[in-house]
N, C-alpha and C positions, 0 to 999 in steps of 0.2 A: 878799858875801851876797846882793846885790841882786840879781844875774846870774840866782840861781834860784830865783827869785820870778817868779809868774806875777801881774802890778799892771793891775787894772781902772779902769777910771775910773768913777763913779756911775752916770753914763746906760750904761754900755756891760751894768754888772752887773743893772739896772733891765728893759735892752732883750730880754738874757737868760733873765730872770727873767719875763718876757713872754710870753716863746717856748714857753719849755715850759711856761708856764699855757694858752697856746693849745691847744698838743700834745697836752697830758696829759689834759685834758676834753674831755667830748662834749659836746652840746646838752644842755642841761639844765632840765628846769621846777623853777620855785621859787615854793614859796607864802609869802608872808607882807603886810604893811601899808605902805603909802607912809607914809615924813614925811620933811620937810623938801624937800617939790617945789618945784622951779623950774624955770622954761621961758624963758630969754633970749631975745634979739631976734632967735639964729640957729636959733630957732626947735627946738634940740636940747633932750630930757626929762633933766634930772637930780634924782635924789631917791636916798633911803635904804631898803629894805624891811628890816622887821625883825620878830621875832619876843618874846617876853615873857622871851628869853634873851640874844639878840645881835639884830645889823643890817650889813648891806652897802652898801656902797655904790652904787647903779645909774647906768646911763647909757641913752639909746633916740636914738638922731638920727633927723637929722628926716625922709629917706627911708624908716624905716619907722613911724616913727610917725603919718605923714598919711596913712594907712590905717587908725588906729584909730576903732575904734564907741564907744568908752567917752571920758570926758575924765576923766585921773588928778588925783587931789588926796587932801590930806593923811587919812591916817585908812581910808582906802578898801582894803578887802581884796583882793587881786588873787594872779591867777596868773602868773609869768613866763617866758618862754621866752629863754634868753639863751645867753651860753657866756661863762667865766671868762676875762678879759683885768686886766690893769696898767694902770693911767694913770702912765707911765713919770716926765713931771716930778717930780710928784710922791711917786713909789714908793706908790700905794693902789691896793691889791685893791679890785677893781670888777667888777662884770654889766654885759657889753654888751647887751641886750634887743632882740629881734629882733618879740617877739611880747606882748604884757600882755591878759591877759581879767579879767574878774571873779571872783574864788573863787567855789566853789558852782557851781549848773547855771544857765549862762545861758540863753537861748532857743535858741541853734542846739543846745547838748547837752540840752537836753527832748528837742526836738524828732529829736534822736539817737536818745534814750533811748524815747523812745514807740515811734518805727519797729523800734526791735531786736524791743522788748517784743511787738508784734504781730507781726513775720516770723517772730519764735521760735515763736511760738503758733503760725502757721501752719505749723510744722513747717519752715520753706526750711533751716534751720538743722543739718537732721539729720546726722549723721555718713552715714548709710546712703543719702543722696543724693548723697555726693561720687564721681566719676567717676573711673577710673584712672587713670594719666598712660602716652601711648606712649611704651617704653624707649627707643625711637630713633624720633624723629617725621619724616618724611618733610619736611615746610615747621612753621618753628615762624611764627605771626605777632605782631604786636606791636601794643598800643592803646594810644597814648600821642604826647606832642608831639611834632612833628619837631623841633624847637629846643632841647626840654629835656635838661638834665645827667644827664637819668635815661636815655634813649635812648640818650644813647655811650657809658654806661656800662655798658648791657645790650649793645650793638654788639662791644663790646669784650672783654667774658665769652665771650661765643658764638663770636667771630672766634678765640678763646683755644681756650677749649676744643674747639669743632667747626665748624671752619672753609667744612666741606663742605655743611652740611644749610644751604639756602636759607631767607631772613626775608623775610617779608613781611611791610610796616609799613601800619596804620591810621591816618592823619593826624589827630588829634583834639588840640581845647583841651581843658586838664584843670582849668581854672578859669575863672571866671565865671558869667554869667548859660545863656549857651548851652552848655555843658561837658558838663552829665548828660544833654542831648539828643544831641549829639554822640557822646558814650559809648555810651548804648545804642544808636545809629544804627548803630555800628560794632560793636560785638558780633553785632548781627542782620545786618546783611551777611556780614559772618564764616562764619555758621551757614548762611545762603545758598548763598552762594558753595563752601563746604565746600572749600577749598583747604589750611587747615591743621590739627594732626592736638592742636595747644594755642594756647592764647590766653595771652598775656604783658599782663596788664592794672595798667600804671605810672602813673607820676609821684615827684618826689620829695618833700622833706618841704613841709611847711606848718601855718598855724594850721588849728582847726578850720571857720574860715570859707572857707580855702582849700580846704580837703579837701572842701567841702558837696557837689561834684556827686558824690562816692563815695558820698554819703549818700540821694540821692534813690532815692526807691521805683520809677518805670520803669526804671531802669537796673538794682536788685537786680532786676527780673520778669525780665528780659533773660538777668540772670547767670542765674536758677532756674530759662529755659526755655534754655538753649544746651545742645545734645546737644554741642560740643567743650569738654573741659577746659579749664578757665580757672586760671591760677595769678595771684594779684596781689603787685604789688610798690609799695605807696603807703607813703612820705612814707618816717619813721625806723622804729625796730622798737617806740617805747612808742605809736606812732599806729595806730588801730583805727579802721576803719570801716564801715558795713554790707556794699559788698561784697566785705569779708577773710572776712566772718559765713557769705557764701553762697560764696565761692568754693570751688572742691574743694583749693584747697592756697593758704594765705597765706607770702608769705615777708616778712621785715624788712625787706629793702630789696630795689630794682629789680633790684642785680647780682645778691645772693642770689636773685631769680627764675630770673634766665638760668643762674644754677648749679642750680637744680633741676632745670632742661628740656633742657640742654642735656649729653650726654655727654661723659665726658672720653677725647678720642681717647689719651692716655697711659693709662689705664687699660687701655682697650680696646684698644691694641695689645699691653701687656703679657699681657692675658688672652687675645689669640690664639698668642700667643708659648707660653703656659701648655701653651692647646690643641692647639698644635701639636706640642708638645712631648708630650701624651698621647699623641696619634694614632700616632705615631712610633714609641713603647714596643709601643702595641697594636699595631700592625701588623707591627713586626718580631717581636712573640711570639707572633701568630698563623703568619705564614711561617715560624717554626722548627718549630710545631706540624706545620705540612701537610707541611713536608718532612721531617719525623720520620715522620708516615705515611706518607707518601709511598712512603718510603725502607721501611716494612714492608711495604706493599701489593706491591712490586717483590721482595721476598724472598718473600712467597708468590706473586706471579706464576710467577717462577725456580721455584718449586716445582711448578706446574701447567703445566709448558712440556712439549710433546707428545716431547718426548723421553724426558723424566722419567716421564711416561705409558707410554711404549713399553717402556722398561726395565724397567715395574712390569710390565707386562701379557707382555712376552718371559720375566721370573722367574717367574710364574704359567705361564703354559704349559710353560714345560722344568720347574714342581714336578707339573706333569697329569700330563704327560708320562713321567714318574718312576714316578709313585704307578697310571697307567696299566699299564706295563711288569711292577712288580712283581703287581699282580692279575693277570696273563697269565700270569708264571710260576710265581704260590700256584696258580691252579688247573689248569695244567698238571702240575706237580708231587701234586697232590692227586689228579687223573684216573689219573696215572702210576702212583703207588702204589694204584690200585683195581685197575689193570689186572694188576699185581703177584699184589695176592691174589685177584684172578681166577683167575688162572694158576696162583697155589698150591692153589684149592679145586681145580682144572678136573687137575691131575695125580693130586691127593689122591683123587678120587672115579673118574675114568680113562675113565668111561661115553661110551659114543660119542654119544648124544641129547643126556645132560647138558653133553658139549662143544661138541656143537652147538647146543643153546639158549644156551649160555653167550655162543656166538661171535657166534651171532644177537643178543643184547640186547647183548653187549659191541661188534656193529658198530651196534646201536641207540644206543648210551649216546653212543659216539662221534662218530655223525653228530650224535645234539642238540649235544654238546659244541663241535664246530666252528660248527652256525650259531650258539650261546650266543655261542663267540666270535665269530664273523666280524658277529655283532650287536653286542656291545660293540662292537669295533671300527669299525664303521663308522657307530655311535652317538658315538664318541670324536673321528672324523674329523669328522665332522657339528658337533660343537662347536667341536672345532679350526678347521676352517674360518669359524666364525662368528667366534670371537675373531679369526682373520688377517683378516676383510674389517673389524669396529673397530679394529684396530688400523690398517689402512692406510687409513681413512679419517678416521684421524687422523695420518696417518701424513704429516712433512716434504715429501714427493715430490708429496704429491697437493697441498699446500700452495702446491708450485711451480706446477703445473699450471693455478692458480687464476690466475697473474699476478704471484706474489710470487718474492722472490727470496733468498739468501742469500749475503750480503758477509762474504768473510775476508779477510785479509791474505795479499800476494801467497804466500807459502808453505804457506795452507789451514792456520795452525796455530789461528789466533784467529779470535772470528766477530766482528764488528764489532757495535756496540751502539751506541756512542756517534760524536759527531763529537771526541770529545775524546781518541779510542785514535787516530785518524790524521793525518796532516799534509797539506797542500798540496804534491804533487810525489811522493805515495806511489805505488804501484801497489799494485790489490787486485783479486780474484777475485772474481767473481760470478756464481753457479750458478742457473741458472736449470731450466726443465724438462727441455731435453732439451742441454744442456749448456753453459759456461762462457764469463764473460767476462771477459778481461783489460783491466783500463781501468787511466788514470792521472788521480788527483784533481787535477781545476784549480782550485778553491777549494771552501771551508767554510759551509753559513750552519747557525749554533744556532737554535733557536727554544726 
C-alpha cells in the first residue's frame, strides 16, 4: 500500500506550501497596529499587525528597512506593503514587508493630495485635454532608467509585438533628489527634438516616497505643455500619481504601456490577410461585371458593323425600288385607260375638229405625262444615287482604301477576329485595297 502513496517530509510540505503563497498573491497593502515588535542584533523588524479581529504575523529585514522615515513600535497604526510568504521552520503564515508608512495622510500624501486638489482646479486634469495616440507611431520613445526591470520589460513587449518601429530611450533616474528635474528635462527635449510620435513615461513600483518625483509640479507643467502623447507606466496598477492625473493615457504597469503603443504585428497581418482577401472578391466581381458588358457592347457593335448597315440600306433601296416601279405602272396604266376613253368619246362623236382637238390635248396630256415621268425618274435616280454614294462611303472597300485590311482564313470562308480562331503555322488571306495577301503566321501575341 505504500508503493502508492505520495509521503512528504514537513520541510518539503512547508517548502511547498510557500511556493504557492508566493505565487498566488500579489503585492499587497495592509492596514492595521504593530505589537509585539522586536528588532535583534541582526538588525531584522519582527512584530504582529493586527486588527480588533485577528493579527499576522510580520517580518521587514533590514535592507529594506534602513530606508525607513518612521521608527515602528508597539501600538503604532501603520500601513504595510508586503507579499504573503511562510516562515518554513516553523510552518507560520507571515508578511514579508517591503514598505511600512503611517496610516492616515502623512506629509509626502498631503502634500500629494494639495497638488491634485489645485492641478484639478486648474483644469490640467480634463478629459478634453487628452491627445490621441498614433495607431502606428513612426519612433515610439521611452523616459525611464537604463538599468531598470521596467525598461526590459517594456524592450520586450515592443521587440514582441512590433519589432519594426524604432525606440528611442531617454536616459533618466526615476528616484531621488534629482529624478523630477531629470524627468521634466526629458520630456522637454522630447518636444524639441520632435523625433517621436509617443512618450512611454515608466518606472516600476515603489513606496510613495519612491514615487515623489512623479509627483512634482514642473514635471506635471512639462506633461500639460508636451504637444506629443504621453502614455505612463509607474510602479503597480493600485499606485496613482499626479502624472497618471495629466497623462493622455495611464496604464498599470510599464509592459501594459508598451502594449498600448505598440501594435500587434499578428493582428495586423491577419487583418491584411482579411483585406486582401476583400479586394480579391471585389475585383474579381467587378472583371465579370466589365466582361459581362463588355461582351454586350461587342453584340451591339456586331450589330452596327457596316455590313449589317449595307444590308439594311441595299433592303431599303431594292423596297424604293419596288414601290418606284409600281407607281410607273399605276399611272401608266391610269394614262392608258384615259387614252382608251379618248378614243371611245373621239369615235362616238366622229367630228373632224373634235378629233383633232382631242389629238391636240391628248398629244398635250402626253407630253406632260412623259416629263411628269421622266421628272419622277430622275428625282428617284437623284435619291438613288445619294443613297449609293452613303452607302459606299460606308462602304468595306473604301475601308480598305484608308489602310485597313481584312484577314480570313486561307479559304475566304471566316474573317479573323480574334488571335484565338488561328494558330502558329496557319496560312490566311488578307485583302487589302486593290488586292490580296497570302501570308503564313510565325507567331501570336494577345493583348
Amino acid at each position: 500500500m505504500q508503493n502508492n502513496r505520495t509521503i512528504l517530509k514537513v520541510s518539503e510540505l512547508n517548502a511547498e506550501v510557500g511556493l504557492l503563497l508566493k505565487q498566488g498573491f500579489p503585492l499587497l497593502w495592509i492596514e492595521g497596529e504593530i505589537s509585539n515588535f522586536s528588532r535583534p542584533a541582526s538588525g531584522h523588524m519582527y512584530f504582529s499587525l493586527k486588527d480588533n479581529k485577528a493579527q499576522i504575523r510580520c517580518a521587514m529585514f533590514r535592507n529594506k528597512n534602513i530606508h525607513l522615515d518612521l521608527k515602528p513600535e508597539n501600538g503604532m497604526k501603520i500601513l504595510l506593503r508586503g507579499r504573503i510568504g511562510l516562515y518554513e521552520p516553523r510552518g507560520e503564515f507571515q508578511l514579508i514587508a517591503d514598505h511600512i508608512e503611517e496610516a492616515g495622510s502623512g506629509l509626502l500624501q498631503q502634500q500629494f493630495e494639495a497638488l491634485k486638489a489645485k492641478l484639478a482646479e486648474k483644469g490640467w486634469f480634463d478629459n478634453d485635454l487628452k491627445k490621441p495616440l498614433a495607431k502606428f507611431p513612426r519612433q515610439i520613445g521611452i523616459i525611464s532608467s537604463p538599468t531598470g526591470a521596467a525598461l526590459r520589460d517594456i524592450l520586450n513587449v515592443l521587440k514582441r509585438r512590433c519589432p519594426q518601429i524604432p525606440v528611442l530611450i531617454y536616459p533618466t533616474t526615476v528616484q531621488g533628489d534629482k529624478a523630477a528635474l531629470q524627468l521634466e528635462s526629458a520630456v522637454r527635449q522630447a518636444n524639441i527634438r520632435k523625433d517621436c510620435d509617443v512618450l512611454l513615461l515608466t518606472r516600476g513600483g515603489g513606496s510613495i516616497e519612491d514615487l515623489a518625483a512623479f509627483n512634482d509640479e514642473n514635471l506635471a507643467r512639462a506633461l500639460y505643455e508636451s504637444d506629443i502623447p504621453i502614455i505612463t507606466g509607474i510602479g503597480h496598477e493600485i499606485d496613482f500619481t499626479i502624472a497618471d492625473f495629466i497623462a493622455d493615457m495611464r496604464a498599470p504597469t510599464p509592459s501594459a504601456a508598451a502594449e498600448l503603443v505598440a501594435p500587434d504585428n499578428q493582428q495586423l497581418t491577419s487583418t491584411v490577410k482579411q483585406l486582401q482577401q476583400q479586394l480579391y472578391k471585389s475585383i474579381t466581381q467587378t472583371l465579370k461585371q466589365k466582361t459581362e458588358s463588355s461582351q454586350w457592347l461587342a453584340k451591339r457593335l456586331e450589330q452596327k458593323q457596316p455590313s449589317y448597315l449595307l444590308q439594311q440600306q441595299s433592303q431599303r433601296l431594292d423596297e424604293l425600288d419596288n414601290r418606284l416601279q409600281q407607281r410607273i405602272r399605276h399611272l401608266l396604266d391610269k394614262k392608258h385607260a384615259s387614252i382608251q376613253s379618248l378614243k371611245k368619246q373621239l369615235n362616238a362623236r366622229s367630228p373632224k375638229y373634235t378629233l383633232k382637238n382631242k389629238q391636240q390635248k391628248l398629244k398635250q396630256q402626253t407630253t406632260l405625262l412623259q416629263k411628269a415621268i421622266q421628272k419622277n425618274i430622275t428625282t428617284k435616280k437623284s435619291n438613288l444615287a445619294l443613297q449609293l454614294a452613303k452607302l459606299d462611303a460606308i462602304s468595306p472597300l473604301k475601308t480598305l482604301e484608308r489602310g485597313y485590311a481584312i484577314v480570313r482564313d486561307e479559304n475566304k470562308t471566316q474573317v479573323i477576329k480574334s488571335v484565338a480562331q488561328i494558330n502558329t503555322g496557319e496560312t490566311i488571306n488578307i485583302k487589302i485595297t486593290d488586292g490580296n495577301i497570302i501570308s503564313k503566321v510565325i507567331s501570336l501575341n494577345a493583348q
